[in-house]
SEFIPA-906822 format. One line per 2 residues: their letters; for each residue x, y, z of C-alpha. Coordinates in nm, 3 decimals, m for minus. Each point is the difference from the previous one (the first is absolute). Layout:
# residues N
A> X Y Z  ...
***
This chain:
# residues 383
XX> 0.000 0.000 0.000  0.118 0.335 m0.092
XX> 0.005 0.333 0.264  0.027 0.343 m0.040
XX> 0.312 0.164 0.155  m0.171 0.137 0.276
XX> m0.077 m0.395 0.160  0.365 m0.066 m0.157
XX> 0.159 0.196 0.231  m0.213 m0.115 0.310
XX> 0.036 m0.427 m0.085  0.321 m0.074 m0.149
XX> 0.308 m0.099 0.149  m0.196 m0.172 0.318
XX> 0.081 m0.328 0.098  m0.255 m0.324 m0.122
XX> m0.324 0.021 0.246  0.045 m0.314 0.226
XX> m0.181 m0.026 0.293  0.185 0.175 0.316
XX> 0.234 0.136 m0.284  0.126 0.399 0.017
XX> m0.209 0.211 m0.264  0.344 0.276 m0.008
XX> 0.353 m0.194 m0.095  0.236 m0.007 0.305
XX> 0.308 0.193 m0.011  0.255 m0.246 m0.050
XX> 0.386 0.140 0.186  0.190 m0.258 m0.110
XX> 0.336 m0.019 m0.193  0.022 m0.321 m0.064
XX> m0.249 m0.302 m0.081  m0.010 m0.359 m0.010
XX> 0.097 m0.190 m0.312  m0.230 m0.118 m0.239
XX> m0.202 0.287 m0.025  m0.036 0.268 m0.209
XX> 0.209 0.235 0.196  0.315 m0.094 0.102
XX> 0.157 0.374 0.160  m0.118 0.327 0.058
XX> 0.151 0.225 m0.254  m0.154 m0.215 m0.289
XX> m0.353 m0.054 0.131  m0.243 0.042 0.298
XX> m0.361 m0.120 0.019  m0.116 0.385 0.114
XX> 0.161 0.091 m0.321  m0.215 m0.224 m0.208
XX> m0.350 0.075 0.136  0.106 0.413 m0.099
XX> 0.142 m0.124 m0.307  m0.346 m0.186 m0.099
XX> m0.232 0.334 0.020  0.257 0.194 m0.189
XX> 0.079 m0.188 m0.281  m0.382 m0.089 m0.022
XX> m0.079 0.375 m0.014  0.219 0.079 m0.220
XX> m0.038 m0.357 m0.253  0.351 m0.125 0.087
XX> 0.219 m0.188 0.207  0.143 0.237 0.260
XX> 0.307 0.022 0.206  0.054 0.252 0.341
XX> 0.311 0.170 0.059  0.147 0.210 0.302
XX> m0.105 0.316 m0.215  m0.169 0.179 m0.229
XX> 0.387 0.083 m0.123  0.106 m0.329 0.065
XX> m0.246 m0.202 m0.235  0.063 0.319 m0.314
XX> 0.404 m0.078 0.073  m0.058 m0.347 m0.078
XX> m0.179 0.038 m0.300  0.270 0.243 m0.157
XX> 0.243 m0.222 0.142  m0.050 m0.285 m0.255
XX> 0.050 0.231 m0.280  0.304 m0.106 m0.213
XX> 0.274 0.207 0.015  m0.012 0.291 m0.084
XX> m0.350 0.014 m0.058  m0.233 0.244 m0.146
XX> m0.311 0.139 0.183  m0.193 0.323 m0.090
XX> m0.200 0.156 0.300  m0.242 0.269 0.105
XX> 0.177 0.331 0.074  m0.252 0.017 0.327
XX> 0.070 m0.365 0.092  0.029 m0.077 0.389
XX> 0.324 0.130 0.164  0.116 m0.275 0.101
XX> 0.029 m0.198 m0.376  0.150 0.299 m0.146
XX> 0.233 m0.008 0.277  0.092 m0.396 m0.030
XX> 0.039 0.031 m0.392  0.180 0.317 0.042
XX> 0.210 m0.167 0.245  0.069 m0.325 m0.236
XX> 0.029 0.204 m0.282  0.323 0.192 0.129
XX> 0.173 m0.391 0.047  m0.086 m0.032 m0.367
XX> m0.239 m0.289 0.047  m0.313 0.134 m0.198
XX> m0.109 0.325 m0.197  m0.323 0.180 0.057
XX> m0.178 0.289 m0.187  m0.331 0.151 0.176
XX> m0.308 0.103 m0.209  m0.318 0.168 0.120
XX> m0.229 m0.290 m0.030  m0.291 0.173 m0.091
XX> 0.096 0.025 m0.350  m0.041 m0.371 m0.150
XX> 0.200 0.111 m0.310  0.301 0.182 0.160
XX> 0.066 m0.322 0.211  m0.062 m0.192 m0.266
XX> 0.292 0.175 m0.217  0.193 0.048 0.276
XX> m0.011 m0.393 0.075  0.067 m0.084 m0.404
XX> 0.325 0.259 0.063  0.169 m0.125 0.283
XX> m0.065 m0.342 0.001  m0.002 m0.114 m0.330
XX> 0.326 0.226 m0.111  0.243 m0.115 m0.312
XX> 0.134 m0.315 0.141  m0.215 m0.029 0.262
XX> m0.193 m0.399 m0.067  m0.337 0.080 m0.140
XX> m0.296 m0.219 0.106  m0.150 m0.135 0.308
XX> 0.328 m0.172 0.222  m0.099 m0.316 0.182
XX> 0.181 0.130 0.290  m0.222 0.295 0.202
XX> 0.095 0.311 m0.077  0.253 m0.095 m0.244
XX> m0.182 0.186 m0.244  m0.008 0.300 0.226
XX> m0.272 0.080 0.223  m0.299 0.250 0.040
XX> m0.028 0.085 0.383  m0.336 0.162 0.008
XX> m0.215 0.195 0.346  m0.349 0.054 m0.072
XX> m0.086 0.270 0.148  0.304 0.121 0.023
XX> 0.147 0.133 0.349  m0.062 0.268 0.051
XX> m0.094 0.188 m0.267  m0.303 m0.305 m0.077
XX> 0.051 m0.021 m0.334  m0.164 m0.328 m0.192
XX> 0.175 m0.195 m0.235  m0.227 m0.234 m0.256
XX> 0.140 m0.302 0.089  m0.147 m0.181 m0.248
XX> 0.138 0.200 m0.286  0.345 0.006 0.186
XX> m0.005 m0.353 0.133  m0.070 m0.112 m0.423
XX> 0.224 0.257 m0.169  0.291 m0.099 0.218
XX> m0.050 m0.350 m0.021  0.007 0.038 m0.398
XX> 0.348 0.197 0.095  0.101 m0.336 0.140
XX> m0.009 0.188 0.352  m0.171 m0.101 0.317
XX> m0.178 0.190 0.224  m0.031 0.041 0.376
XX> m0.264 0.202 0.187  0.001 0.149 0.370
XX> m0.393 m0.035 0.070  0.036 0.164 0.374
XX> m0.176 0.260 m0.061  m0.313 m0.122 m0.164
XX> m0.003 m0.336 0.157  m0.159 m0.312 m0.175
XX> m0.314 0.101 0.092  0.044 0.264 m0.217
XX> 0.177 m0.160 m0.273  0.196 m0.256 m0.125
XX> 0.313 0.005 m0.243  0.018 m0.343 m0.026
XX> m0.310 m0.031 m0.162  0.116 0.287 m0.210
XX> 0.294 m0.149 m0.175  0.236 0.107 0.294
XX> 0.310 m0.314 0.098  0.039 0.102 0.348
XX> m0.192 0.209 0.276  0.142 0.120 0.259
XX> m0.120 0.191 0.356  0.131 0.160 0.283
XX> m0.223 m0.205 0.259  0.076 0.276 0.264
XX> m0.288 0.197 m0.156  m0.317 m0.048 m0.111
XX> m0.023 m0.372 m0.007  0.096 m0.048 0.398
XX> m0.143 0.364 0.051  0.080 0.079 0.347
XX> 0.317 0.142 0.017  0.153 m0.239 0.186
XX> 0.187 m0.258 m0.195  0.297 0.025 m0.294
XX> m0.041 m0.247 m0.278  m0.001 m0.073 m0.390
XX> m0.157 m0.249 m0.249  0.080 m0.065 m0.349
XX> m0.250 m0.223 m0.217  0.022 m0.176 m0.326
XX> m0.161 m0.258 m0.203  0.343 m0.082 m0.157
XX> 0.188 m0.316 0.130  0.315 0.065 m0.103
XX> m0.008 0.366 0.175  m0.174 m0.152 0.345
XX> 0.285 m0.222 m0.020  0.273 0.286 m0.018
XX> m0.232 0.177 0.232  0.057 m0.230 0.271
XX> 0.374 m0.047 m0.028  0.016 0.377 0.059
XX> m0.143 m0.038 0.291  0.156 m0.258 0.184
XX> 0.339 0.052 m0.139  m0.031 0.401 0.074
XX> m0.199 m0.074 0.332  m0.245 0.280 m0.035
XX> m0.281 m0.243 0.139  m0.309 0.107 0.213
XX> m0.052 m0.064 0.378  m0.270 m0.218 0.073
XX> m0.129 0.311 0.230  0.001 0.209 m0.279
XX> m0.187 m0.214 m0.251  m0.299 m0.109 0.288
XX> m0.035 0.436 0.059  m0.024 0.027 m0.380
XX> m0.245 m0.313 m0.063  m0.195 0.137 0.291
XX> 0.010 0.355 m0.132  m0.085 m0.140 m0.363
XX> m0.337 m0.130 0.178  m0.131 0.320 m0.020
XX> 0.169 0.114 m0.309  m0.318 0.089 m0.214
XX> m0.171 0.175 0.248  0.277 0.223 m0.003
XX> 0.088 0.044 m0.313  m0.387 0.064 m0.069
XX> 0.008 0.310 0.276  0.280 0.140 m0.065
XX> m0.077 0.039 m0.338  m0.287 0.111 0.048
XX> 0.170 0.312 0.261  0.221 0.035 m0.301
XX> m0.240 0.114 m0.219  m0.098 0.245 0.206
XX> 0.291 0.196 0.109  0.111 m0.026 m0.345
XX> m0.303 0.198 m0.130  0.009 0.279 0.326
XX> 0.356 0.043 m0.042  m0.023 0.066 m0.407
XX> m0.263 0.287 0.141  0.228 0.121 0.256
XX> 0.170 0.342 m0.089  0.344 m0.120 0.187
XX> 0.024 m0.290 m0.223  0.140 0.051 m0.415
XX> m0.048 m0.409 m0.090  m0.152 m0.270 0.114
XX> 0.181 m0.386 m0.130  m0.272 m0.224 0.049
XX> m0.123 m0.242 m0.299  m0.374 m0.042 0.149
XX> m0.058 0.370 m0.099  m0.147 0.061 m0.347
XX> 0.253 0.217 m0.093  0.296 m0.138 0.107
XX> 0.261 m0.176 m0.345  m0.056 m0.324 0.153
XX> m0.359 m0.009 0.062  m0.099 m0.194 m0.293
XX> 0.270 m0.237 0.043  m0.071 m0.090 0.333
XX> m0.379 m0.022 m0.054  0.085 m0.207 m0.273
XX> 0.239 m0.241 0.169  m0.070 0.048 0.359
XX> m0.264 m0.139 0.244  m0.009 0.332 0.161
XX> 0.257 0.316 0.104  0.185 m0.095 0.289
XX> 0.064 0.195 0.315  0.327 0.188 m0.142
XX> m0.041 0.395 m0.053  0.275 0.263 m0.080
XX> m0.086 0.377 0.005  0.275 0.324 m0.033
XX> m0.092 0.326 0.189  0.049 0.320 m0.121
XX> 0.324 0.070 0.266  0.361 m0.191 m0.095
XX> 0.145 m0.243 0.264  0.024 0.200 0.297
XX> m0.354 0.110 0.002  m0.136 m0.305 m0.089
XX> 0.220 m0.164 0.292  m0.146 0.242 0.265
XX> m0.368 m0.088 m0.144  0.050 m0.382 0.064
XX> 0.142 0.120 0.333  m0.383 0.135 0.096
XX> m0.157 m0.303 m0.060  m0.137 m0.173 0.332
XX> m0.182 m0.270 m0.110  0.190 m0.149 m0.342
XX> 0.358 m0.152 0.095  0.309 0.157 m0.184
XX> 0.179 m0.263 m0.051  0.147 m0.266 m0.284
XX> m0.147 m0.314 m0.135  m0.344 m0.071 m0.108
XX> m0.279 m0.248 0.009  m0.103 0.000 0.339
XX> m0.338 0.100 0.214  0.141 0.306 0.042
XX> 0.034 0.303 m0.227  0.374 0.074 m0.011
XX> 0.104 0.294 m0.201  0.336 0.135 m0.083
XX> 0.197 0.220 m0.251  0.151 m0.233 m0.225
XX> 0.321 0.225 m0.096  0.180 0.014 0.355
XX> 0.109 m0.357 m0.136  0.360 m0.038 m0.178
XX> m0.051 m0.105 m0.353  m0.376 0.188 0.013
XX> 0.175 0.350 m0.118  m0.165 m0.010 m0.367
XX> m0.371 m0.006 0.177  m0.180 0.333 0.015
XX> 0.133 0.148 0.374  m0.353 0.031 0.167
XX> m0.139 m0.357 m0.142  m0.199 m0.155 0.295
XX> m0.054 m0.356 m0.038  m0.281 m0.133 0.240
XX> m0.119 m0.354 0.084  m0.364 m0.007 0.122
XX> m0.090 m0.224 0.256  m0.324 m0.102 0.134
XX> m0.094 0.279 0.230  m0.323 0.212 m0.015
XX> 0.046 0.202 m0.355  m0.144 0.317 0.168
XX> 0.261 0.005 0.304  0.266 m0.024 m0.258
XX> m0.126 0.257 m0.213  m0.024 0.238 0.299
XX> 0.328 m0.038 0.066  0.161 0.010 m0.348
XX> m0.220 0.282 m0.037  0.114 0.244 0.307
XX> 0.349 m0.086 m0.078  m0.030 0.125 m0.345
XX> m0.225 0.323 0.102  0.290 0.148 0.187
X> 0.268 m0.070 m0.250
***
């Protein structure tokens, strides 16, 4: 029998009903196991892992792995790249990736070029120049990524752009690339890349998918063998495995993951809309407004807008630091995903120089849309 997402989320990754049985999985602290089983030690396996693993990769229609980190499960994807490999990526991609292939890049082991994903046909050129350059072999490599590789965010962070990942996903793959794409911010209740022609998904767990703020972990998903198999070597060879802790507060925290995503979207919506009205405020980045560039993309290819908004006052960086410093209820603060609305200025980051100096990115959470208006609101009324 087939269920929708929303009794996905709440029933997988339990343990068989027996009589007297547990209806949660145990956390299992254990290094080592007895022979015979499927798990043998505790950097290549643990039972806790598996029951996460299960609603993830059935979200998302693939077979799922957890890692330490959001970070951690994007470096091991990049890290089976051949040498030197080829990758084009958004220009607004998350820190931390431009930071790892900027950092891999300087020891010569792969080139990248960034594109604003938003325009199908730049990245498509773009991809055709770099990675299929005189010399270069032409057609699709049997070894991932050894035809280069399209490392896509949709939306982007944090300027939300939306790729078409369908029209990316099939003109790369004619390119003989493959294509990777960092779902955290929509989620796969939202959408899913696999389904879209995408090779490999990955999230940052810490956000919305475990949703509380309290946990740091990654997941990357694929329906392709031979990269699940790669996949998994990374892991245990590079150790950057989850804590059983970790993955029980993220399968609990998953319980509740449509709920979530379904309010905060929802207060998303409607800050977006008072904030475009608001005299303090020149733009408004949010692809569930009409006249946002992504809007028909995302209605298109998305099962709603997510909970991610961006906004620029009409002050530069100082102003705009002293506004967030009014706000009461709304938490300044970095990361995204959870209950509560954190908001921050994304350029006081190193490498976030090229963004516009008063963008505001802002993750709604779940409270009451009116108290967080109010308070968005007096903090912009006496900028």
């Amino acid at each position: 029998m087939d269920f929708a997402p929303a009794t996905e989320v709440v029933h997988l990754g339990r343990p068989d009903r027996v009589p007297g049985g547990p209806l949660n999985p145990p956390v299992v602290l254990s290094s080592t196991f007895h022979e015979g089983g499927d798990t043998v030690y505790g950097r290549d396996g643990n039972p806790t892992w598996v029951a996460l693993e299960e609603v993830i990769g059935a979200l998302e229609g693939g077979s799922c792995l957890v890692f330490a980190s959001g970070l951690a499960a994007i470096a091991a994807v990049l890290e089976t790249l051949p040498v030197p490999g080829r990758v084009v990526v958004p220009g607004d991609a998350y820190n931390g990736t431009r930071r790892f292939l900027a950092d891999v890049a300087e020891r010569g082991r792969l080139r990248f070029r960034t594109v604003d994903v938003a325009d199908t046909e730049a990245v498509l050129q773009a991809c055709a120049e770099f990675c299929q350059a005189p010399g270069r072999p032409s057609g699709r490599s049997e070894q991932f990524g050894g035809g280069g590789l399209l490392w896509l965010e949709s939306p982007t962070n944090p300027l939300l752009a939306v790729a078409d990942l369908a029209a990316l996903a099939e003109g790369a793959h004619q390119l003989g690339m493959d294509v990777v794409v960092d779902n955290t911010f929509a989620s796969p209740l939202l959408q899913k890349p696999l389904e879209l022609g995408a090779d490999v998904v990955v999230h940052s767990a810490t956000k919305i998918l475990s949703g509380h703020s309290d946990v740091v972990l990654g997941a990357a998903v694929t329906r392709r063998p031979d990269v699940l198999e790669q996949l998994t070597r990374r892991r245990s060879l590079h150790g950057a495995i989850a804590g059983p802790w970790e993955a029980w507060l993220a399968l609990r925290g998953i319980r509740t993951l449509s709920l979530r995503v379904e309010r905060a979207a929802a207060n998303a919506a409607v800050l977006a809309e008072r904030l475009a009205a608001h005299p303090r405020v020149v733009a408004v980045r949010y692809p569930g407004r009409p006249d946002d560039p992504s809007h028909e993309v995302a209605r298109r290819q998305m099962a709603g807008f997510g909970s991610m908004v961006s906004f620029e006052t009409t002050g530069g960086a100082q102003e705009t630091e002293e506004l967030l410093g009014r706000l009461r209820l709304l938490t300044v603060a970095t990361s995204l995903g959870g209950v509560e609305t954190l908001i921050e200025r994304r350029g006081r980051w190193q490498g976030e120089q090229a963004l516009p100096p008063s963008l505001v990115r802002m993750s709604v959470g779940i409270e009451d849309v009116e108290d967080l208006w109010r308070d968005l609101e007096q903090a912009l009324g006496r900028s």
